[in-house]
N, CA, C and O atoms as CSV, one atom per row, in Angstrom:
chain,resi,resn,atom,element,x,y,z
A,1,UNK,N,N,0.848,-1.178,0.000
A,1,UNK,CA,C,0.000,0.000,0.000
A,1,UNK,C,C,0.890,1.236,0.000
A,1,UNK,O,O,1.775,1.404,0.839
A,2,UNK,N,N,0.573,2.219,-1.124
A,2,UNK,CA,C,1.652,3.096,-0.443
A,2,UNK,C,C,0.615,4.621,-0.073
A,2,UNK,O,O,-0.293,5.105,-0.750
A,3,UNK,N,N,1.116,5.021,1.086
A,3,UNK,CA,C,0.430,6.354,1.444
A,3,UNK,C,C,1.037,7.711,1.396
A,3,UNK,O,O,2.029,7.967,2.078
A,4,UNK,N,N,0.588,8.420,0.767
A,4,UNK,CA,C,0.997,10.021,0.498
A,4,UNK,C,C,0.243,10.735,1.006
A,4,UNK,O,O,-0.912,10.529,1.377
A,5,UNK,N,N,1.067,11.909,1.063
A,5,UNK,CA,C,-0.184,13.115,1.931
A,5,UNK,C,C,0.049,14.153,0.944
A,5,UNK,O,O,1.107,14.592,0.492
A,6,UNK,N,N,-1.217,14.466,0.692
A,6,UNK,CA,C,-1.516,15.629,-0.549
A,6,UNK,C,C,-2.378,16.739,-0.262
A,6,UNK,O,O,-3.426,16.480,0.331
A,7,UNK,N,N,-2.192,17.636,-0.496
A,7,UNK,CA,C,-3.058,18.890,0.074
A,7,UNK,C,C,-4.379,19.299,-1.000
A,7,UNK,O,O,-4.251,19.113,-2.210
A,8,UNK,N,N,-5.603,19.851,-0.434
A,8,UNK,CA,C,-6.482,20.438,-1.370
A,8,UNK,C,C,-6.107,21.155,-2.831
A,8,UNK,O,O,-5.620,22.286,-2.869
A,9,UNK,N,N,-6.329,20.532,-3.784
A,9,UNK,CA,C,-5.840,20.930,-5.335
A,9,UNK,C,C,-4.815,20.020,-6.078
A,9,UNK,O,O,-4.560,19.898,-7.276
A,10,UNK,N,N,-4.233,19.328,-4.781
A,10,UNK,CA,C,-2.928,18.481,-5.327
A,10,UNK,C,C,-3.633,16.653,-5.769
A,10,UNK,O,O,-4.449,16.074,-5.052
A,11,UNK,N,N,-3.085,16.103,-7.002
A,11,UNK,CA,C,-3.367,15.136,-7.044
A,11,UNK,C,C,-2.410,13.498,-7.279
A,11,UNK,O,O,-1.195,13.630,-7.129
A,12,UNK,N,N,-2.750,12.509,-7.514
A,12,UNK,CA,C,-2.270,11.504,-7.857
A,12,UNK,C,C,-2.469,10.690,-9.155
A,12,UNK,O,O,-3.509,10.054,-8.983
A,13,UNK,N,N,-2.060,10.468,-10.128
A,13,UNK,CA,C,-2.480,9.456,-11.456
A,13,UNK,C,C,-2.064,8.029,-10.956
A,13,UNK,O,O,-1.019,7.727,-10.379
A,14,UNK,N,N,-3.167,7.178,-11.323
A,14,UNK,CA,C,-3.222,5.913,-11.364
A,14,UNK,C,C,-3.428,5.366,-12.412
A,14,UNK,O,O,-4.474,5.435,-13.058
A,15,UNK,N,N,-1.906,4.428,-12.849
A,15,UNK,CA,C,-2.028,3.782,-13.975
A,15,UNK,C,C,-2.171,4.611,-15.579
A,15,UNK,O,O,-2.502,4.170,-16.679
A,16,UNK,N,N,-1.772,5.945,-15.139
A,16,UNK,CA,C,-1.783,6.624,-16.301
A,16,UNK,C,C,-3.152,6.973,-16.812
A,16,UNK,O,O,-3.233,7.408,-17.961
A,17,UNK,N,N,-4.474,6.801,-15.927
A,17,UNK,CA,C,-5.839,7.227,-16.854
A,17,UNK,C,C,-6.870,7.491,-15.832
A,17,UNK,O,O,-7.999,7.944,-16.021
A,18,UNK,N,N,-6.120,7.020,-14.329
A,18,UNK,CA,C,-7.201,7.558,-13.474
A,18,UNK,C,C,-6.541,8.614,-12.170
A,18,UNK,O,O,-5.470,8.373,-11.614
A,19,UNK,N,N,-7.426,9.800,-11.844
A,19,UNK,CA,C,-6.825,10.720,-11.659
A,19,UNK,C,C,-7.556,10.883,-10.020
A,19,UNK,O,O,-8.750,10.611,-10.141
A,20,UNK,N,N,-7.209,11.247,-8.508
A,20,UNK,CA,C,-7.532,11.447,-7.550
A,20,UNK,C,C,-7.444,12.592,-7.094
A,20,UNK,O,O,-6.387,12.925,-6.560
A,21,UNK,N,N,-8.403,13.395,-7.172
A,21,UNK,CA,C,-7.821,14.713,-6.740
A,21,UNK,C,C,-8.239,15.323,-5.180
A,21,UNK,O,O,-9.458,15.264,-5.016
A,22,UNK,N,N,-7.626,15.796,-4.207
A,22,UNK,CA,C,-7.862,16.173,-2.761
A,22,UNK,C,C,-8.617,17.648,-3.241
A,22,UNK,O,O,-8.032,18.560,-3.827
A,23,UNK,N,N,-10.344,17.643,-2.763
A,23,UNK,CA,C,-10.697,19.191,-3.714
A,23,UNK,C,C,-10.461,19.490,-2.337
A,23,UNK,O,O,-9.593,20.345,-2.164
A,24,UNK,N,N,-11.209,18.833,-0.895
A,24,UNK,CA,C,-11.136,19.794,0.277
A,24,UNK,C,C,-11.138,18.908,1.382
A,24,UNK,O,O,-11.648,17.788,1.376
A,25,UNK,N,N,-10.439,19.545,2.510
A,25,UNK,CA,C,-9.454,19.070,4.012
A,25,UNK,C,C,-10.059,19.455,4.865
A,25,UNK,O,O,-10.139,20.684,4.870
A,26,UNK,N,N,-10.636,18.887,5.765
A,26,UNK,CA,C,-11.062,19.517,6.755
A,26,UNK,C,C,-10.982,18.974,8.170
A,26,UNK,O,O,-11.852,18.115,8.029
A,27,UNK,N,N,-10.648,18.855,9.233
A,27,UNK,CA,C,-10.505,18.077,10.657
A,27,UNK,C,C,-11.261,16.849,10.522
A,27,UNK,O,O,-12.449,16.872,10.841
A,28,UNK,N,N,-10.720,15.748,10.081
A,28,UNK,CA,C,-11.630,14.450,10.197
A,28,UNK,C,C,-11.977,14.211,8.946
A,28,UNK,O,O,-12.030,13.044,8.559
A,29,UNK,N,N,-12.233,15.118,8.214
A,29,UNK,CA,C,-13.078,14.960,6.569
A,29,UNK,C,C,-12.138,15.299,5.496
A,29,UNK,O,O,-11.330,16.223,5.398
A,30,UNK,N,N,-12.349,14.619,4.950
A,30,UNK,CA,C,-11.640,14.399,3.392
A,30,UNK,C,C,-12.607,14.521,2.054
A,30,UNK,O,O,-13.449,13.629,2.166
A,31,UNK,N,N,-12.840,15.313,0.756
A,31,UNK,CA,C,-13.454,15.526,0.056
A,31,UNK,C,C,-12.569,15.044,-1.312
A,31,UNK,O,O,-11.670,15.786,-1.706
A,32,UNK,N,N,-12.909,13.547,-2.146
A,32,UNK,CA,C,-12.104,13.520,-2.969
A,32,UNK,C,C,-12.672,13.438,-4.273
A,32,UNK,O,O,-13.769,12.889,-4.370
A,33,UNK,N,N,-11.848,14.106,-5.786
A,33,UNK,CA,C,-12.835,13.269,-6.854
A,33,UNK,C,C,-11.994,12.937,-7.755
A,33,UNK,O,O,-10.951,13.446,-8.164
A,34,UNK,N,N,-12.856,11.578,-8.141
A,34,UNK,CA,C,-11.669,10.739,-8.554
A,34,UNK,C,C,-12.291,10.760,-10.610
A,34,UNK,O,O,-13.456,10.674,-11.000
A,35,UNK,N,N,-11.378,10.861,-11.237
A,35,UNK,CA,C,-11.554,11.097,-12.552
A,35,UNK,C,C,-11.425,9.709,-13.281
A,35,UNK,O,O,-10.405,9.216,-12.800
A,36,UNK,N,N,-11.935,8.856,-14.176
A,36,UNK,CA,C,-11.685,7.525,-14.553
A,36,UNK,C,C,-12.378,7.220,-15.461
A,36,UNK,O,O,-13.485,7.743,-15.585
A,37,UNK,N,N,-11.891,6.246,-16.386
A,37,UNK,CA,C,-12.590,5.960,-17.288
A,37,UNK,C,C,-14.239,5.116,-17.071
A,37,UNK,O,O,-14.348,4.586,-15.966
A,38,UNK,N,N,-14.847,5.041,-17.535
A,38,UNK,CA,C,-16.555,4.466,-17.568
A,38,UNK,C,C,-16.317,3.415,-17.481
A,38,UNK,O,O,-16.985,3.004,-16.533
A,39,UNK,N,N,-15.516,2.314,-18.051
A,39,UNK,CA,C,-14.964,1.220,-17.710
A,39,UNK,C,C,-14.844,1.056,-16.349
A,39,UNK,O,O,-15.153,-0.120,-16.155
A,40,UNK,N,N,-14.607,1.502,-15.435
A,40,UNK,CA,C,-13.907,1.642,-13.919
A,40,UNK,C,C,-15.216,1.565,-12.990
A,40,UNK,O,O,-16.079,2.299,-13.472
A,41,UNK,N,N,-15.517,1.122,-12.182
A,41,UNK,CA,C,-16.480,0.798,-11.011
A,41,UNK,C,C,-15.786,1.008,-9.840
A,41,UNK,O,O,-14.843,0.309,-9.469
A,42,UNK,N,N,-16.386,2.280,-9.050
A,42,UNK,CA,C,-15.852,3.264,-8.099
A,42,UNK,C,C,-16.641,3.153,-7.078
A,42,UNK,O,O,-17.621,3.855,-6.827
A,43,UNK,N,N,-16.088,1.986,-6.284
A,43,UNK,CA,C,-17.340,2.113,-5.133
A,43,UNK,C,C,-16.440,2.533,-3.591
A,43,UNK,O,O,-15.296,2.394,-3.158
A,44,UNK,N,N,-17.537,3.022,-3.201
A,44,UNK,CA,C,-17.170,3.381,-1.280
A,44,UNK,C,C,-16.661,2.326,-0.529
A,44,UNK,O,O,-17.256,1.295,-0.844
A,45,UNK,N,N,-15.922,2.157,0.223
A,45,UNK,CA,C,-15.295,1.138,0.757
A,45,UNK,C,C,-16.809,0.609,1.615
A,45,UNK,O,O,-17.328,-0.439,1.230
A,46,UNK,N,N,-17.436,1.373,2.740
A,46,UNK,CA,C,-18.525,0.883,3.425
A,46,UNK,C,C,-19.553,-0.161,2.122
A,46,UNK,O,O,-20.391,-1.014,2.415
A,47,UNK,N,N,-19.190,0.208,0.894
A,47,UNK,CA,C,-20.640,-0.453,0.440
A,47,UNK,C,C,-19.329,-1.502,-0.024
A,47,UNK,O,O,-19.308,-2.236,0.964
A,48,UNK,N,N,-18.792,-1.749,-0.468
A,48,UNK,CA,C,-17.589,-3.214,-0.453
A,48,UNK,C,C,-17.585,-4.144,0.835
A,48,UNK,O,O,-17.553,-5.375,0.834
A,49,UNK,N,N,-17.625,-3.233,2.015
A,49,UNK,CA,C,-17.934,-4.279,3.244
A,49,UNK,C,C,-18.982,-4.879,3.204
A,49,UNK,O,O,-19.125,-6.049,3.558
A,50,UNK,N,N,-19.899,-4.106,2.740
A,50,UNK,CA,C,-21.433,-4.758,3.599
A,50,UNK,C,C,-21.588,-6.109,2.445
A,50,UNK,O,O,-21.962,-7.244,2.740
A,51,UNK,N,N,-21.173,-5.600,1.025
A,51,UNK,CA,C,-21.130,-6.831,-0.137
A,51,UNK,C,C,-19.945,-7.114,-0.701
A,51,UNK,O,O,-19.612,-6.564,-1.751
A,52,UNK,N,N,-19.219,-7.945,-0.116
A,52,UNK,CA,C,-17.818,-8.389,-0.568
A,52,UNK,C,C,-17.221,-8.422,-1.843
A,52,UNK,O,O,-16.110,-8.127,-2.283
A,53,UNK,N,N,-18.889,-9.124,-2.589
A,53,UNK,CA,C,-18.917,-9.205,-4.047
A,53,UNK,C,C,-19.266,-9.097,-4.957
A,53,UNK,O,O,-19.438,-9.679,-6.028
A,54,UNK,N,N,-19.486,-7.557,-4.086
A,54,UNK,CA,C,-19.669,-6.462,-5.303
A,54,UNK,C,C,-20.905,-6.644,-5.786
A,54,UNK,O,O,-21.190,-6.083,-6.844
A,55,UNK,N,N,-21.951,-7.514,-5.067
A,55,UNK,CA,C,-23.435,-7.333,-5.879
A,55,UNK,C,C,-24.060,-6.789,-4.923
A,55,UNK,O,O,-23.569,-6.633,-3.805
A,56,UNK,N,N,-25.292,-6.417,-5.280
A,56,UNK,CA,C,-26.404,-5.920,-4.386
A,56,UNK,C,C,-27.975,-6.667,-4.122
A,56,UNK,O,O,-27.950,-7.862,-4.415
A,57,UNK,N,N,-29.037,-6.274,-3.728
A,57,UNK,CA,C,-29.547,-6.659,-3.495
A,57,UNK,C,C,-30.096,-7.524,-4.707
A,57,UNK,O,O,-30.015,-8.751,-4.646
A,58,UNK,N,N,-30.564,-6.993,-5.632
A,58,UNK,CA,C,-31.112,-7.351,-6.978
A,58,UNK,C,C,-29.932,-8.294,-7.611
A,58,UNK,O,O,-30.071,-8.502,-8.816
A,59,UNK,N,N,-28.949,-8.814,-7.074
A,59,UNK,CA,C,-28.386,-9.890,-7.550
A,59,UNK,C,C,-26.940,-9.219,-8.600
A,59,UNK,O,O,-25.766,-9.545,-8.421
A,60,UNK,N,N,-27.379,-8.360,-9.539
A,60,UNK,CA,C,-26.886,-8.049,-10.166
A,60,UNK,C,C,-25.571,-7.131,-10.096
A,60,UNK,O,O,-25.884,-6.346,-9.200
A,61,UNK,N,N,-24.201,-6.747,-10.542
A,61,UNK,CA,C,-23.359,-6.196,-10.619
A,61,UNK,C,C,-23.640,-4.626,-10.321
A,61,UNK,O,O,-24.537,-4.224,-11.061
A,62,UNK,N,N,-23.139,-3.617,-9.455
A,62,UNK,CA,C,-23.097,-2.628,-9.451
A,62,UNK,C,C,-23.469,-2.053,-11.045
A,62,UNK,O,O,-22.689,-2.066,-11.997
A,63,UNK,N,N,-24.545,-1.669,-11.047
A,63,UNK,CA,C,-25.426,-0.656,-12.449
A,63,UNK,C,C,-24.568,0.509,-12.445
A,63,UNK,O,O,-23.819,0.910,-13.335
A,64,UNK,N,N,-24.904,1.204,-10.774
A,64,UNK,CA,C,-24.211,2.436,-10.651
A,64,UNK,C,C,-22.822,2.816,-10.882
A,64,UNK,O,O,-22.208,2.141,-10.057
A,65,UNK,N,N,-22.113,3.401,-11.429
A,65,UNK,CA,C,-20.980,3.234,-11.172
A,65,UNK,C,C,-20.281,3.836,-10.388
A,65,UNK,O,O,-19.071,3.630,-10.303
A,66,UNK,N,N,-21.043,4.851,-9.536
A,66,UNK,CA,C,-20.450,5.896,-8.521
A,66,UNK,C,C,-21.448,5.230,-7.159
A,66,UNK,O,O,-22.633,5.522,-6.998
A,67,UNK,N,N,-20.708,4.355,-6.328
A,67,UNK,CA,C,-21.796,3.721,-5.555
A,67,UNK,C,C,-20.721,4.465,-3.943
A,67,UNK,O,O,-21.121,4.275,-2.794
């Protein structure tokens, strides 16, 4: 895992096509947006816990892609 510390405006590229950007910092809170191709399924870590694998109720694969 590697961890960096980046300030509001500053970002990271992943893999050359997906982009993380820190918009805003705040005591406890973190505001991030992450840029990626449509291909890419971007989910919240809490909704990965609650479904390991990645489906939801309706059986089916994350529809959403911003979950």
């Amino acid at each position: 895992m590697l961890v960096v510390g980046r300030k509001p405006g500053e970002y990271v590229v992943i893999n050359g096509n997906i982009i993380v950007k820190v918009v805003k910092s705040e005591e406890g809170h973190l505001r991030l947006a992450i840029d990626a191709p449509q291909t890419i399924n971007i989910l919240r870590g809490e909704m990965l816990e609650k479904n390991p694998i990645g489906k939801f109720a309706d059986g089916d694969q994350a529809s959403n892609r911003f979950n």
